[in-house]
Backbone bond lengths (Angstrom), bond angles and torsions (degrees), N, CA, C in turn:
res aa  C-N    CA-C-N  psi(-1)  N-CA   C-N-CA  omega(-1)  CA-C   N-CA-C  phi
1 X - - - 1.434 - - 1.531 107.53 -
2 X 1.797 107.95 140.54 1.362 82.53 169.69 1.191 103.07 -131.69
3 X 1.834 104.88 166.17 1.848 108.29 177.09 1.402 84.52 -164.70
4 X 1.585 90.92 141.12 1.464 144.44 163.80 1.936 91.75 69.61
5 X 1.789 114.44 48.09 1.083 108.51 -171.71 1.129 119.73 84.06
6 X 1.582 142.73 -2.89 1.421 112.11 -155.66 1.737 80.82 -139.39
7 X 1.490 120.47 136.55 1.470 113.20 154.78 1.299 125.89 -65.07
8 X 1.929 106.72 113.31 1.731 98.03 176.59 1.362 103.49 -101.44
9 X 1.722 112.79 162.40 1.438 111.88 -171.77 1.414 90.45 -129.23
10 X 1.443 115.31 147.79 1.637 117.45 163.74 1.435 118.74 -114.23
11 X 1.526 113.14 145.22 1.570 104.26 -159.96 2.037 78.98 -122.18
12 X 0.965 133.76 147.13 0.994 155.22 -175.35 1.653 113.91 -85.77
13 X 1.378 77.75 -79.35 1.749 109.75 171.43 1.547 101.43 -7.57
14 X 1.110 147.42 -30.87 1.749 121.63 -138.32 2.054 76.17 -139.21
15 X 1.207 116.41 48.99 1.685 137.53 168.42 1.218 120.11 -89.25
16 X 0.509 150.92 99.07 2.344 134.24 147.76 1.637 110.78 -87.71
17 X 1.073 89.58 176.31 1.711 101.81 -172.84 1.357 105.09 -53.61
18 X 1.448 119.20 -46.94 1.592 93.96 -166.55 1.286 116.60 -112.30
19 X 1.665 110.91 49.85 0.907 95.52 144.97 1.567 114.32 -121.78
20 X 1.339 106.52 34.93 1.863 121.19 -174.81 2.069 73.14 -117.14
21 X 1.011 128.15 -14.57 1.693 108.59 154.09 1.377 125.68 -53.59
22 X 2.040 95.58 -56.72 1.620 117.16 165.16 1.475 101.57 -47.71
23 X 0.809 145.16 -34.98 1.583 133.85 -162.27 1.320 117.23 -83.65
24 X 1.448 110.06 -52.71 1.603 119.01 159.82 1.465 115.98 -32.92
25 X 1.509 95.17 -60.97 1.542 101.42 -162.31 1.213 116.45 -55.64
26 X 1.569 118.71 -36.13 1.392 124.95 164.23 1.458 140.60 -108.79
27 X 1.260 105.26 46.86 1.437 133.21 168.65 1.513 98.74 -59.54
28 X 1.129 122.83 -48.76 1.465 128.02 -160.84 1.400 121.70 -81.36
29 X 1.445 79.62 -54.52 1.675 103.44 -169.47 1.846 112.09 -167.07
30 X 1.290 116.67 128.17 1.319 115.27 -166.53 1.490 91.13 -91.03
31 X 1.192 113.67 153.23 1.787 115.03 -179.56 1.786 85.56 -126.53
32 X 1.616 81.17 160.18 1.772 109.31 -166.62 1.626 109.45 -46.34
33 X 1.913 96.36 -36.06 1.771 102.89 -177.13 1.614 113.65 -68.68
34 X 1.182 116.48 -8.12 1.691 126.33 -168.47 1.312 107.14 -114.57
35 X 1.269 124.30 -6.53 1.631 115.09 174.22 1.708 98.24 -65.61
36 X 1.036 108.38 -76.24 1.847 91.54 -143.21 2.093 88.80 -72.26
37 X 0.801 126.25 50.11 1.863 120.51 156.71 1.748 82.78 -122.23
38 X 1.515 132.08 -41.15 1.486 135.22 177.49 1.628 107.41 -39.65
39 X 1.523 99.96 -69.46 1.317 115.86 173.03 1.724 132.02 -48.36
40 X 1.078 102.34 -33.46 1.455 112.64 165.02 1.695 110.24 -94.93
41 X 1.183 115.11 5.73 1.519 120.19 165.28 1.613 88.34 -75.15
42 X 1.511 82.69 -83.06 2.129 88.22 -174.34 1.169 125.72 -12.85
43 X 1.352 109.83 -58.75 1.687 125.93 177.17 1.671 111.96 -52.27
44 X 1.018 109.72 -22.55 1.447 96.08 -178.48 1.289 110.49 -109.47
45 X 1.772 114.46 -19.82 1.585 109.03 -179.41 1.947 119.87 -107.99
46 X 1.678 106.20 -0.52 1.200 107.80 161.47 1.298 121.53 -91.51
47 X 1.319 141.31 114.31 1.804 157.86 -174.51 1.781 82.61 -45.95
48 X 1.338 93.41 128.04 1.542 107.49 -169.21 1.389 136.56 77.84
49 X 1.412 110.41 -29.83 1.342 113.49 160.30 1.543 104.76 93.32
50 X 1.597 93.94 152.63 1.513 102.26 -157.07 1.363 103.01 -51.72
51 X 1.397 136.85 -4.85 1.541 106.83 -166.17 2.097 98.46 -120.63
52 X 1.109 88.94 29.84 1.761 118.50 155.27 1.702 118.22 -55.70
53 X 1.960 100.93 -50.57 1.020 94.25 -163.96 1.678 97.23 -132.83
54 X 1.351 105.77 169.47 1.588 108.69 172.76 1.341 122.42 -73.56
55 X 1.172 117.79 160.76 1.690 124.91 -179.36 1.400 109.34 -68.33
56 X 1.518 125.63 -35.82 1.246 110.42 173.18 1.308 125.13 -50.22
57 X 1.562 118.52 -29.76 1.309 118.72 -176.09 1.266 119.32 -81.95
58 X 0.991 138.79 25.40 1.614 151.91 -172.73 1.345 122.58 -72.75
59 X 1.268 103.06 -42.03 1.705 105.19 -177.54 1.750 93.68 -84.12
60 X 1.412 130.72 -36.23 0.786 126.67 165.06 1.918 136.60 -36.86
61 X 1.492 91.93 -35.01 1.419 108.72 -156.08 1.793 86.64 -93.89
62 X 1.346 93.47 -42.86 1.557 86.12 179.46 1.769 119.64 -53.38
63 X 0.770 98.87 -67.32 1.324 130.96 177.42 2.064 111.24 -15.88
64 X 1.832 84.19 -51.58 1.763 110.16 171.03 1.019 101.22 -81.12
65 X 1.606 151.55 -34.37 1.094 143.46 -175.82 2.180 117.22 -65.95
66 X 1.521 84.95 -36.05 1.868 88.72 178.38 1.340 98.71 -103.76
67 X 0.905 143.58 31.13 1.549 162.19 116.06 0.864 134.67 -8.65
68 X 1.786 82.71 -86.76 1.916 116.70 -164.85 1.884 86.93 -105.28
69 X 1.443 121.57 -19.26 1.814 106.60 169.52 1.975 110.76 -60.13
70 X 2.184 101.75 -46.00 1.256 98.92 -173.66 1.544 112.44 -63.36
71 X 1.272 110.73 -37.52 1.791 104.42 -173.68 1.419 110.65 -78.05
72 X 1.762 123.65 -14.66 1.533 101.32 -175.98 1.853 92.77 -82.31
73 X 1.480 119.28 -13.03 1.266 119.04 -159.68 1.816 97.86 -91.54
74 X 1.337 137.02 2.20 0.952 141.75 171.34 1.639 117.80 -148.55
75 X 1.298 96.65 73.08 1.691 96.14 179.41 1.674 114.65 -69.43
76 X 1.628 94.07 157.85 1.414 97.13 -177.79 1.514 94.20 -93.32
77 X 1.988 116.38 157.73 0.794 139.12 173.00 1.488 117.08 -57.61
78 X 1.188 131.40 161.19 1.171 128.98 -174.33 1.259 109.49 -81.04
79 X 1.463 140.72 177.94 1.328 128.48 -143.59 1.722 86.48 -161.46
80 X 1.598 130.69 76.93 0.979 141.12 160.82 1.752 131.42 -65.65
């Protein structure tokens, strides 16, 4: 995926359950108490790590992150 120019990649892998709690909770809207557990989400699931990319790109990054969670969480059927 790319934003603000740069290909970002997300690695999943380095997840546990709660932080697919963190994820729920801020589907909507991240509140002030959930940024930095958010931020240390990032860090472990953007390839390079949160300080990869600039702060402007944030709403951006989010944005690709419940994205690529809704489409790996609803794959399309195969197409024979």
């Amino acid at each position: 995926m790319e934003i603000n120019g740069k290909v970002v990649e997300f690695d999943f892998s380095k997840t546990d359950l709660g932080d697919w709690e963190l994820v729920m909770r801020c589907t909507k809207k991240i509140s002030s108490e959930d940024m930095p557990t958010w931020i240390d989400f990032l860090d472990r699931v953007i390839v390079g790590g949160k300080k990869s990319l600039p702060m402007i790109v944030l709403r951006e990054i989010n944005k690709a992150i419940f994205d690529k969670l809704t489409e790996d969480s609803n794959p399309k059927a195969p197409t024979d």
